[in-house]
PAZAPA-4460 file (N, C-alpha, C; in steps of 0.05 Angstrom, whole numbers, plus 32768, in hexadecimal, padded with zeros to 4 digits):
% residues 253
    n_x    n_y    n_z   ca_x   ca_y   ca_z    c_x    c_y    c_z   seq   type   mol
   7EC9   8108   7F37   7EDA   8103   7F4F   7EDB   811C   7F60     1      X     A
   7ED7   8113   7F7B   7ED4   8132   7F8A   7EEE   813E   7F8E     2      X     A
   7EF4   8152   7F9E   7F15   8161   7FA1   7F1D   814B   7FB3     3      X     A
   7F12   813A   7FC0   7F20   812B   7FDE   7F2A   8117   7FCF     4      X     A
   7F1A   8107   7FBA   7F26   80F1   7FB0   7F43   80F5   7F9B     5      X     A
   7F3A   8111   7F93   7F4A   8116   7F7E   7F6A   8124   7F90     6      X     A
   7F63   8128   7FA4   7F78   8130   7FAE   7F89   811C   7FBD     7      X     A
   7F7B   8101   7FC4   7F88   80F0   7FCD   7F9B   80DB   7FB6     8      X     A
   7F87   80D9   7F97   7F91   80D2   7F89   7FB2   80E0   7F7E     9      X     A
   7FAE   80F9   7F84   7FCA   810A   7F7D   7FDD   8107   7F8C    10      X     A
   7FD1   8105   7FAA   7FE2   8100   7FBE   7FF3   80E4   7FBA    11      X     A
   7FE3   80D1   7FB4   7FF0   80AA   7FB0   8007   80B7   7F94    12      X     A
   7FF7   80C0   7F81   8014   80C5   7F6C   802B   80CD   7F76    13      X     A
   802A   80EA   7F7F   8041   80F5   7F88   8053   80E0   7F94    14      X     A
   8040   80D2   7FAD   8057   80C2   7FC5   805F   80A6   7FA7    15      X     A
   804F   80A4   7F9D   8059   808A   7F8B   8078   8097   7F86    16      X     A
   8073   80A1   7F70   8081   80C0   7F5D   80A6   80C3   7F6F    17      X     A
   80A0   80C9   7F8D   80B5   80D7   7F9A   80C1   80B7   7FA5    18      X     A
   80B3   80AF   7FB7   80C2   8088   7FBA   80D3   8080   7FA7    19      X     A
   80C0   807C   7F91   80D4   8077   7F73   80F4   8080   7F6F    20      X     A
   80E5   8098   7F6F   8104   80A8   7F72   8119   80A2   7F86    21      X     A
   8110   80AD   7F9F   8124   809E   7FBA   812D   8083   7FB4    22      X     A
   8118   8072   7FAA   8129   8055   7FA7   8139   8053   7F91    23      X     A
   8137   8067   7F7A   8143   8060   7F68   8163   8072   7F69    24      X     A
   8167   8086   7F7E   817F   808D   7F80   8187   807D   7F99    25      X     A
   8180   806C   7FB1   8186   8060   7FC3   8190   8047   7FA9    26      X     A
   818A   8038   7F9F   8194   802B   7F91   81AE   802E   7F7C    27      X     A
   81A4   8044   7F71   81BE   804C   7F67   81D8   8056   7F78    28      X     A
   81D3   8062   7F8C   81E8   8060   7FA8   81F1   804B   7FB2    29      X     A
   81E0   8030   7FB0   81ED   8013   7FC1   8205   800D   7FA5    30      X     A
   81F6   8013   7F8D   8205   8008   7F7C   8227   800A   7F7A    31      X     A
   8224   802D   7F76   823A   803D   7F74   824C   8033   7F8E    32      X     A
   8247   802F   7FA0   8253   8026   7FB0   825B   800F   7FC0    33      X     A
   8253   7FF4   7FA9   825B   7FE8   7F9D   824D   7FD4   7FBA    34      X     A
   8230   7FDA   7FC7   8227   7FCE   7FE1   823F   7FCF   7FFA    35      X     A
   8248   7FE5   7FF5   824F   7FEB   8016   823F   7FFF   8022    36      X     A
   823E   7FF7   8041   8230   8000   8055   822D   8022   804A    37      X     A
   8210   802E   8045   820C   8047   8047   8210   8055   8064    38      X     A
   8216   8076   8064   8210   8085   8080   81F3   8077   808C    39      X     A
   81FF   8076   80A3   81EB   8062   80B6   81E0   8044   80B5    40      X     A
   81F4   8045   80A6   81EC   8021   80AA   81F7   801B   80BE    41      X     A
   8214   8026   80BB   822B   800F   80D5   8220   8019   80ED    42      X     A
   8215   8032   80EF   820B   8037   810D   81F2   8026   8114    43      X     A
   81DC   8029   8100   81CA   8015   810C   81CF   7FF2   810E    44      X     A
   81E4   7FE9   80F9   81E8   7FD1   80FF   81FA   7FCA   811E    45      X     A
   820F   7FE3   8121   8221   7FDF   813E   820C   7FDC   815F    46      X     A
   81F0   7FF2   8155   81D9   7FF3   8168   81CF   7FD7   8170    47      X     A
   81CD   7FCE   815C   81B4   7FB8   815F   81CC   7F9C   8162    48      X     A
   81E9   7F9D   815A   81ED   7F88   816C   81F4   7F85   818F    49      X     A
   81F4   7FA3   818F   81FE   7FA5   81B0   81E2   7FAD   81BF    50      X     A
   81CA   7F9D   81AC   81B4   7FA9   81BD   819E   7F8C   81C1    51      X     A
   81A2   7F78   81C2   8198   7F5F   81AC   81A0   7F4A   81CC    52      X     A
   8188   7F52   81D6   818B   7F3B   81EC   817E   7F16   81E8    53      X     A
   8178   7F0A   81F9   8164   7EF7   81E5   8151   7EF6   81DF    54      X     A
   8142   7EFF   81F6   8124   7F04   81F8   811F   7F1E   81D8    55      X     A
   812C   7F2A   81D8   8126   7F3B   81B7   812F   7F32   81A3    56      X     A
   8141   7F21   81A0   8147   7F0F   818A   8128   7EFD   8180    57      X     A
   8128   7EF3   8198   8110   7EDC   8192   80F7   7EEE   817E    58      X     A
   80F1   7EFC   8194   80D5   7F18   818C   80E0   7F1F   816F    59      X     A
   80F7   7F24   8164   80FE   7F2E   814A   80F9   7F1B   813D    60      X     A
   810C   7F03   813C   8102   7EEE   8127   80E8   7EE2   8124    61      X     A
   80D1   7EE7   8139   80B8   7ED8   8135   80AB   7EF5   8125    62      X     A
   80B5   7F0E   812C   80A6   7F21   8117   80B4   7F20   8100    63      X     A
   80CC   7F12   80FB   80DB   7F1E   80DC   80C6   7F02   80CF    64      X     A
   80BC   7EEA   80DF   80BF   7ED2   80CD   809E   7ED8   80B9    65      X     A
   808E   7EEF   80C7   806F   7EF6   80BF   807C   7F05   80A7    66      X     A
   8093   7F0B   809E   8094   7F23   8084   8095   7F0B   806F    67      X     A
   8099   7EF3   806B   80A0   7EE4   805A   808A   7ECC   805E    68      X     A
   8095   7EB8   804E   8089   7E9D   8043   8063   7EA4   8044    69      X     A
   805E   7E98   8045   8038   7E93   8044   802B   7EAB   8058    70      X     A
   8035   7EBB   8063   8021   7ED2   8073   801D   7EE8   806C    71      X     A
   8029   7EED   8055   8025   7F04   8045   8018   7EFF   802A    72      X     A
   8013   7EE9   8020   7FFD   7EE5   8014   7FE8   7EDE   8020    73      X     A
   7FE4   7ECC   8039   7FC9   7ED4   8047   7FC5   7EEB   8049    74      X     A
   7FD0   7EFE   804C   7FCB   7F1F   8059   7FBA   7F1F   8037    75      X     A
   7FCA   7F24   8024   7FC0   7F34   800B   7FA6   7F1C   8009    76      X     A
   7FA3   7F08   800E   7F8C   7EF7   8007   7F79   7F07   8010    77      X     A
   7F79   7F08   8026   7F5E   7F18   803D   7F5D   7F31   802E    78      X     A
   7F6C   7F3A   802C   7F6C   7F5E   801D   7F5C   7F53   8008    79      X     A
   7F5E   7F48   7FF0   7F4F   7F42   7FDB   7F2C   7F3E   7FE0    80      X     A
   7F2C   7F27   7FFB   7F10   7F1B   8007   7EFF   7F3A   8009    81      X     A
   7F10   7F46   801A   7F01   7F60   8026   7EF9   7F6E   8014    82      X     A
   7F0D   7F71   8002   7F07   7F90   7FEB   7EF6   7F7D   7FD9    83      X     A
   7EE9   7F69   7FD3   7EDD   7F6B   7FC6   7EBD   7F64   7FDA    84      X     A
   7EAB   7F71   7FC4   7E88   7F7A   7FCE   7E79   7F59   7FD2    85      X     A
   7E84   7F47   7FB8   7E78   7F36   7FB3   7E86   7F1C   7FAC    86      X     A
   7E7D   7F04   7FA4   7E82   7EE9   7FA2   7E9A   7EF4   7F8B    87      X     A
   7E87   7EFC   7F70   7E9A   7F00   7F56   7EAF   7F13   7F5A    88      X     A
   7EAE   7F2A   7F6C   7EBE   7F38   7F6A   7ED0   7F31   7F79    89      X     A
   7ED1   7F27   7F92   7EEB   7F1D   7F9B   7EFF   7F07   7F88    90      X     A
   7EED   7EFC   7F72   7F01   7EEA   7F67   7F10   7EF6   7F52    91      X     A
   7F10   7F1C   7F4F   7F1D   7F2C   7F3D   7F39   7F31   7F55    92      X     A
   7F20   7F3E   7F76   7F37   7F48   7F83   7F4E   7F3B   7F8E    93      X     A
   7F41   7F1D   7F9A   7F61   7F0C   7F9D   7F72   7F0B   7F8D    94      X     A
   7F70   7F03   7F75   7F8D   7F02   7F55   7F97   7F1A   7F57    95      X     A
   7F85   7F35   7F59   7F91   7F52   7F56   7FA1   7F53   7F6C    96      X     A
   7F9D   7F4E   7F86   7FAB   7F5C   7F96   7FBE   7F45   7F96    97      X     A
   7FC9   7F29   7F93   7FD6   7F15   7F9B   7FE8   7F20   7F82    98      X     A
   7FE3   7F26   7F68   7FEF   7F2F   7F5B   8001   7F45   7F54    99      X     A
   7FF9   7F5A   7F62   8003   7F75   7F6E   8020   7F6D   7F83   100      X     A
   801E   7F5A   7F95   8031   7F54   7FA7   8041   7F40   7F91   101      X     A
   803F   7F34   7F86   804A   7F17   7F78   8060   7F2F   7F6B   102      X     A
   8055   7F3A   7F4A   8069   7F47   7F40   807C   7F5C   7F51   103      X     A
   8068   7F69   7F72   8074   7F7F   7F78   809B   7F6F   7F87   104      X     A
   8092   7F52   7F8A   80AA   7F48   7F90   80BC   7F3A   7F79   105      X     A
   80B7   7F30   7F63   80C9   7F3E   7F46   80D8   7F4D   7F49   106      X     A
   80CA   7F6D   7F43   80D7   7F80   7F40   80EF   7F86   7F5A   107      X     A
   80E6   7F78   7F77   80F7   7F7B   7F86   810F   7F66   7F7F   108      X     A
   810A   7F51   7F76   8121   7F39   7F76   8137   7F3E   7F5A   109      X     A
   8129   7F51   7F45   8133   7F5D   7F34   8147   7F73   7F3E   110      X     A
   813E   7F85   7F49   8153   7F9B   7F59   8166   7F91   7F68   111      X     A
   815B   7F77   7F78   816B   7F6B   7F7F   818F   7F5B   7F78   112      X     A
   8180   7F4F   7F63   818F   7F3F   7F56   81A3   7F56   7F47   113      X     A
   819D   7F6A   7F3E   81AA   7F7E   7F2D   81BC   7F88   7F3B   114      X     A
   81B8   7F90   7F55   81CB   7FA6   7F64   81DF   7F96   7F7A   115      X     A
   81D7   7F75   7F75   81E7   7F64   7F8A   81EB   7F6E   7FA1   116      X     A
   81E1   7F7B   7FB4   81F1   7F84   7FCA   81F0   7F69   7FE2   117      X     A
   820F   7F6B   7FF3   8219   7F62   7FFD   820A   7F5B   801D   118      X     A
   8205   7F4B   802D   81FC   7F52   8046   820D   7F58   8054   119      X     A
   8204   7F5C   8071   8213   7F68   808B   822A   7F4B   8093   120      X     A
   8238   7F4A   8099   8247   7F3A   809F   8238   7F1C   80B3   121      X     A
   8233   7F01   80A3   822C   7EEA   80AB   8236   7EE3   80D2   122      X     A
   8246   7EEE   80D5   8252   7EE9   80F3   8234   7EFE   8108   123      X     A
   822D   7F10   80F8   8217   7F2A   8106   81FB   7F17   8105   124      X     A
   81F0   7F04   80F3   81DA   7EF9   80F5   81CF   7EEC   810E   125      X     A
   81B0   7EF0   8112   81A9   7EE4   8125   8185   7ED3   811F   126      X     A
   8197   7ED1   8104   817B   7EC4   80ED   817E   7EBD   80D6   127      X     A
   8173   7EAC   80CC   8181   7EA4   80AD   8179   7EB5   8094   128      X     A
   8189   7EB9   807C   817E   7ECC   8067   818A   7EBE   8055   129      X     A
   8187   7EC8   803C   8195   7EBD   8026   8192   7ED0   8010   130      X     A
   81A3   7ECC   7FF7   81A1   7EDD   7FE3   81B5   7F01   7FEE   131      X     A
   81A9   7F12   7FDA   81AC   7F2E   7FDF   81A8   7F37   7FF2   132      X     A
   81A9   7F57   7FF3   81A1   7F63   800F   818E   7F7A   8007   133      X     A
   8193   7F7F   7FE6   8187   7FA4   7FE4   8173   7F96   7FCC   134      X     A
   815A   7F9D   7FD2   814A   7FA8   7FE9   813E   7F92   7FF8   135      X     A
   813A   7F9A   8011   8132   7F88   8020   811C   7F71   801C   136      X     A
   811B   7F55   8016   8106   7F4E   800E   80EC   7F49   801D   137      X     A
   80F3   7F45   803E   80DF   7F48   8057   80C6   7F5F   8056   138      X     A
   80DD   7F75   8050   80D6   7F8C   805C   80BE   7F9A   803E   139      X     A
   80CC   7F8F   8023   80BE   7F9B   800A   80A3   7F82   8011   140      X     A
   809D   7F6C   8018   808E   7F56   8019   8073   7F60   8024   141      X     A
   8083   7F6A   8045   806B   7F73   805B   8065   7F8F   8054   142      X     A
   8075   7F9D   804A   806A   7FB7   803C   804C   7FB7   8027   143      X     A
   804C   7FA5   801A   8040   7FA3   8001   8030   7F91   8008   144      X     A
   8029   7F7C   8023   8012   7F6D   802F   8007   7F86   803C   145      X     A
   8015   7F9A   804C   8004   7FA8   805F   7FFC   7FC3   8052   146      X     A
   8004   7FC9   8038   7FF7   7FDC   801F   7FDA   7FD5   8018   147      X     A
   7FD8   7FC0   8010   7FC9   7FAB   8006   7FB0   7FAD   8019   148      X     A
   7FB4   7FA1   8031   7FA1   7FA5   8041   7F98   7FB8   804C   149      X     A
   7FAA   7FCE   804F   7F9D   7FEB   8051   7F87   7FF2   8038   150      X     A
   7F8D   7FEB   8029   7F76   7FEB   8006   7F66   7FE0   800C   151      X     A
   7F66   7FC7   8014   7F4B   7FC1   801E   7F37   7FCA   8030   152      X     A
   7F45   7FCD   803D   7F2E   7FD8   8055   7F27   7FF4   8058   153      X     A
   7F34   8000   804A   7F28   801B   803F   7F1E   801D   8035   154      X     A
   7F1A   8006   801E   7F01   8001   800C   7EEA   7FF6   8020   155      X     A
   7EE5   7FF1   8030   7ED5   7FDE   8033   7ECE   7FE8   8051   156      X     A
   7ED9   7FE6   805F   7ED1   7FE5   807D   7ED1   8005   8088   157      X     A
   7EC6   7FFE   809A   7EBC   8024   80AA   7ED4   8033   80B1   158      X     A
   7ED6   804A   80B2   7EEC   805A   80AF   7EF9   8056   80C5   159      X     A
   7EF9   804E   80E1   7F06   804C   80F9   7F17   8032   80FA   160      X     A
   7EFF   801D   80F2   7F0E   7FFE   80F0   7F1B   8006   80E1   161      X     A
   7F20   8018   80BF   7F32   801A   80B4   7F4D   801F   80B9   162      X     A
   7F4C   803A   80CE   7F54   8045   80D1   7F71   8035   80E7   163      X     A
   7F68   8026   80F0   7F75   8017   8111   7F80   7FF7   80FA   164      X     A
   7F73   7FEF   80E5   7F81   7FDD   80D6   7F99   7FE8   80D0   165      X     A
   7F90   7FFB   80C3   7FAD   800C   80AD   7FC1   8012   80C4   166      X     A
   7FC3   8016   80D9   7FDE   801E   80ED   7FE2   8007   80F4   167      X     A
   7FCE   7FF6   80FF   7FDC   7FD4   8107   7FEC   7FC2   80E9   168      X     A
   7FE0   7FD0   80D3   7FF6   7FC4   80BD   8011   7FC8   80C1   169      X     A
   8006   7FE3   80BB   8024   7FFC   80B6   8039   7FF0   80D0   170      X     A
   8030   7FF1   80E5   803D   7FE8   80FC   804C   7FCF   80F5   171      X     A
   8044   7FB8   80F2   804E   7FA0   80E5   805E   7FA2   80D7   172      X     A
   8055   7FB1   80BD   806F   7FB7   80A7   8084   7FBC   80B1   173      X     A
   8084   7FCE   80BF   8097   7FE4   80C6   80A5   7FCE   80DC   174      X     A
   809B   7FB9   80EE   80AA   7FB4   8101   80B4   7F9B   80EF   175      X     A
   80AF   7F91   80DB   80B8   7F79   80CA   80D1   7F84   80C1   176      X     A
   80D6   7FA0   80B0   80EB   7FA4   80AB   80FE   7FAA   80C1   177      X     A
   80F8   7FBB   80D1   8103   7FC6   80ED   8118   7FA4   80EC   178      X     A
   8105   7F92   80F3   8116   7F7A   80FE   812F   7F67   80EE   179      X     A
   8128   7F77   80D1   813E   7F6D   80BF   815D   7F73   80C5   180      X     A
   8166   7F8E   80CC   8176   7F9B   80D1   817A   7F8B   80F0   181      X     A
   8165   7F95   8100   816F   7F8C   8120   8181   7F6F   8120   182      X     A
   8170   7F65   810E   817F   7F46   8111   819C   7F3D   80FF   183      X     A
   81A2   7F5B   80F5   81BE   7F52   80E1   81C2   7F45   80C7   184      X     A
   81A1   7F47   80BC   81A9   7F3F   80AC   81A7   7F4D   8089   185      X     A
   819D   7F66   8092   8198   7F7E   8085   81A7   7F95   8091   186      X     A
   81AC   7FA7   8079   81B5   7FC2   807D   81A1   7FD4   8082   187      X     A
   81A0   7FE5   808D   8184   7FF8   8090   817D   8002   807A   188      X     A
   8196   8005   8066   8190   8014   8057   8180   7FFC   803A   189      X     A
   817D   7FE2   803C   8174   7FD5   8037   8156   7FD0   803E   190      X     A
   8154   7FD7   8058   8132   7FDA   8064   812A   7FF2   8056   191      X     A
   8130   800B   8058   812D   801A   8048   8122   801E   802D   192      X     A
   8140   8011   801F   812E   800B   8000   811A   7FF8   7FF7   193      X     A
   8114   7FE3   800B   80F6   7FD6   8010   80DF   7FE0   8015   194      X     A
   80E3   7FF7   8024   80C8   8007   802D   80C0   801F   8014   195      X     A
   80D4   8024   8008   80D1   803C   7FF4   80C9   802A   7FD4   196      X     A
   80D1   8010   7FD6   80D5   8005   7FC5   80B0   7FFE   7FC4   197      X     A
   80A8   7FF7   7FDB   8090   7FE9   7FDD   807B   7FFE   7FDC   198      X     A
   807F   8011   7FE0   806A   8031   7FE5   8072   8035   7FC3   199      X     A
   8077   8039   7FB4   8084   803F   7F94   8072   802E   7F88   200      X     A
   806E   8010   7F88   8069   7FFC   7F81   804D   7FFF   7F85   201      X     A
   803D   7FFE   7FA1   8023   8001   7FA5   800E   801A   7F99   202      X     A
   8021   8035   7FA4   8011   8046   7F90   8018   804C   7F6A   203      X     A
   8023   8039   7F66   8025   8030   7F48   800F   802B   7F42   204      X     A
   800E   8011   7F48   7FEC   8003   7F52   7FD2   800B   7F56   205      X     A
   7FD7   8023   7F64   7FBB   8031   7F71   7FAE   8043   7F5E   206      X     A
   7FCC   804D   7F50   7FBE   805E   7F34   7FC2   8053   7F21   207      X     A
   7FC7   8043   7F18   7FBB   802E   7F05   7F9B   8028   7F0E   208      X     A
   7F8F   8020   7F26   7F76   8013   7F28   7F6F   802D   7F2C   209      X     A
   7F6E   8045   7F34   7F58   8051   7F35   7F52   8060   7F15   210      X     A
   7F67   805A   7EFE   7F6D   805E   7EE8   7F55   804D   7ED8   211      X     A
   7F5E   8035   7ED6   7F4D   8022   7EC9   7F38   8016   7ED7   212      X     A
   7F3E   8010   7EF6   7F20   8003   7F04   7F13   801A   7F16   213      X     A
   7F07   8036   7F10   7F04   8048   7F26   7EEF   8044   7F3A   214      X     A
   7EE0   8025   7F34   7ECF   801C   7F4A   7EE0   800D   7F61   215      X     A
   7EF9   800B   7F5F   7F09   7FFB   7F6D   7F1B   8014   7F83   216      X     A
   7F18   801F   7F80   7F26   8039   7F90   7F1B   8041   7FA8   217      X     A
   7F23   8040   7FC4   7F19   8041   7FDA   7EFF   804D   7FDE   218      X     A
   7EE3   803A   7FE1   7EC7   804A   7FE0   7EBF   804E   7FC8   219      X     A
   7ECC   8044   7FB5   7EC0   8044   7F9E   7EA9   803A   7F97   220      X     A
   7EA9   8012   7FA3   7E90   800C   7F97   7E84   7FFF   7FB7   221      X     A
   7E7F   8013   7FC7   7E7D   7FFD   7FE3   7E59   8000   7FE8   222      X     A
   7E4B   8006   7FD0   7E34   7FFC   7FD1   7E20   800D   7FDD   223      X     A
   7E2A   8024   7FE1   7E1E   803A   7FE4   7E23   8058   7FCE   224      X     A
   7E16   805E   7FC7   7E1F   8074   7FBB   7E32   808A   7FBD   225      X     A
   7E40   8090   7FA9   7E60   80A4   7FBB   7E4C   80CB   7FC0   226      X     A
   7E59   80CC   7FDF   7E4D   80E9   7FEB   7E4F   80FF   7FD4   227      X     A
   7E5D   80FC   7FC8   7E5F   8117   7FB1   7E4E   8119   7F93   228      X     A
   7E49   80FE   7F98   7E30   80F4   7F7C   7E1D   810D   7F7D   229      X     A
   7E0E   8115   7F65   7DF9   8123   7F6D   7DE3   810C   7F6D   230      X     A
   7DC7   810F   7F75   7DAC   80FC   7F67   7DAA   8102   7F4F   231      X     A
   7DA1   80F3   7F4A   7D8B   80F3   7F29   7D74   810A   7F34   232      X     A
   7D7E   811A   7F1D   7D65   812D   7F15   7D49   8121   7F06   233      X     A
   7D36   8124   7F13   7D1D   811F   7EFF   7D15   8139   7EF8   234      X     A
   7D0A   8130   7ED8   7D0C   8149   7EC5   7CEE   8157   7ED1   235      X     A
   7CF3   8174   7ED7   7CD2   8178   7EE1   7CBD   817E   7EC6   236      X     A
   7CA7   817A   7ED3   7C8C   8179   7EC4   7C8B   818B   7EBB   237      X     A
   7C84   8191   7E9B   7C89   81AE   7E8C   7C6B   81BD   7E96   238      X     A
   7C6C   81D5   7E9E   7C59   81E1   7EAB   7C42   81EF   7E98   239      X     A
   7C32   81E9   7EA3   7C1B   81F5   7E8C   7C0D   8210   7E92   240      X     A
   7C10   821A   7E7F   7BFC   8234   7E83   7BE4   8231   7E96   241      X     A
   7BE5   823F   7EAD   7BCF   824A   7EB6   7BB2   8250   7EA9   242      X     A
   7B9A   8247   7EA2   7B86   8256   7E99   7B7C   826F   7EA3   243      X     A
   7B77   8281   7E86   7B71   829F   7E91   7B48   8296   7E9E   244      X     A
   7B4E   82B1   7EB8   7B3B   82B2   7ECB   7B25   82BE   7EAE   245      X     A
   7B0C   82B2   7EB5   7AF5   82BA   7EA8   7AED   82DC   7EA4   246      X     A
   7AEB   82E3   7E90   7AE7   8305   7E90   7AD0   830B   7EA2   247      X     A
   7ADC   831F   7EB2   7AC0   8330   7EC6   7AA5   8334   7EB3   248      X     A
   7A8C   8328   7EBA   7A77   8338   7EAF   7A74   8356   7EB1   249      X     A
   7A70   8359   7E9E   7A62   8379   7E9A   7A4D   8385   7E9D   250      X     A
   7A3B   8393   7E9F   7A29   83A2   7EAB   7A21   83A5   7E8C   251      X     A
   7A08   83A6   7E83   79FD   83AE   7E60   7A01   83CF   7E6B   252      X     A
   7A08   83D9   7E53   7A05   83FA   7E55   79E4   8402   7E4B   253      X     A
***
């Protein structure tokens, strides 16, 4: 593995590693405080109802409704299509990656269910929700569709299209949760533990596969040989002695 791969692989631990952590004392904070509003919740929830005309209502709920039901398994479906080279191998990468999102929302509906937190007050809604509030389930959903597909296409496609996928994800994610809160029906600090929750969860994942599948790891197996490979040496031809030059004639004495 060259220093770039190996340094990016260190890099995914760490952020796995530190998320974990943030979510796991953000959780233990909603707890202890038995799901009342953290510093800055009541300010961003007081913002966003005195800011919520119709025309942004509408725009929010048609982006909150892409974090849930059937579009975030299309998203990871396509991520699977892409990352894999071939017929057989895509039918490893769809289960893997559909599977990656399946349990990664478990473990959210588990946290969920454990820490009960309360929502923002039903009179503030301007969209339907149900259940808990911590951690967000929109926001951990579109997190972990737009992870997903960043994996793919890093595997697979040219570094620029990569490059403009992965921010039009991230963008999405980010405006899926954004809209949870705007619309009242989340605490920020609930969008929050969605996003840290879903970044924890994915590079779990990433070092696990580059652990056990290391042809599966961005450029791993995209069908060209990796830049840091050396070639195959061919063994050279064992060299043979030179024959000695014929002795000078001599002159008879």
């Amino acid at each position: 593995m060259s220093e770039a791969r190996q340094a990016v692989r260190s890099g995914t631990v760490w952020a796995g590693v530190l998320c974990a952590g943030l979510f796991g004392c953000l959780a233990i904070l909603v707890g202890i405080r038995h799901g009342a509003p953290l510093p800055g919740d009541g300010a961003v929830h007081t913002w966003a109802l005195g800011h919520r005309p119709p025309v942004a209502q509408a725009l929010a709920r048609g982006i909150t409704a892409t974090g849930t039901g059937i579009w975030p398994y299309l998203i990871v479906t396509a991520a699977g299509l892409i990352a894999g080279r071939d017929a057989r191998e895509r039918l490893r990468t769809v289960p893997c990656a559909l599977a990656v999102l399946l349990v990664g929302q478990l473990v959210r509906g588990a946290v969920m269910e454990s820490v009960a937190r309360a929502r923002p007050d039903p009179a503030d809604w301007v969209a339907y929700a149900s259940g808990y509030a911590f951690p967000s389930g929109h926001t951990t959903t579109s997190a972990l569709a737009a992870g997903l597909l960043c994996w793919a296409v890093t595997r697979r496609a040219r570094p620029d299209l990569a490059r403009t996928t992965c921010v039009l994800a991230v963008c999405w994610a980010a405006a899926v949760g954004a809209t949870r809160a705007y619309l009242g029906v989340h605490w920020a600090s609930d969008v929050l533990g969605g996003w840290l929750l879903a970044i924890a969860w994915l590079s779990l994942c990433a070092w696990g596969l580059t652990r056990w599948r290391p042809q599966w790891r961005p450029g791993g197996n995209s069908g060209t040989a990796p830049r840091d490979a050396e070639p195959p040496r061919t063994p050279a031809a064992p060299s043979r002695p030179s024959p000695e030059p014929p002795p000078a004639p001599t002159s008879p004495e």
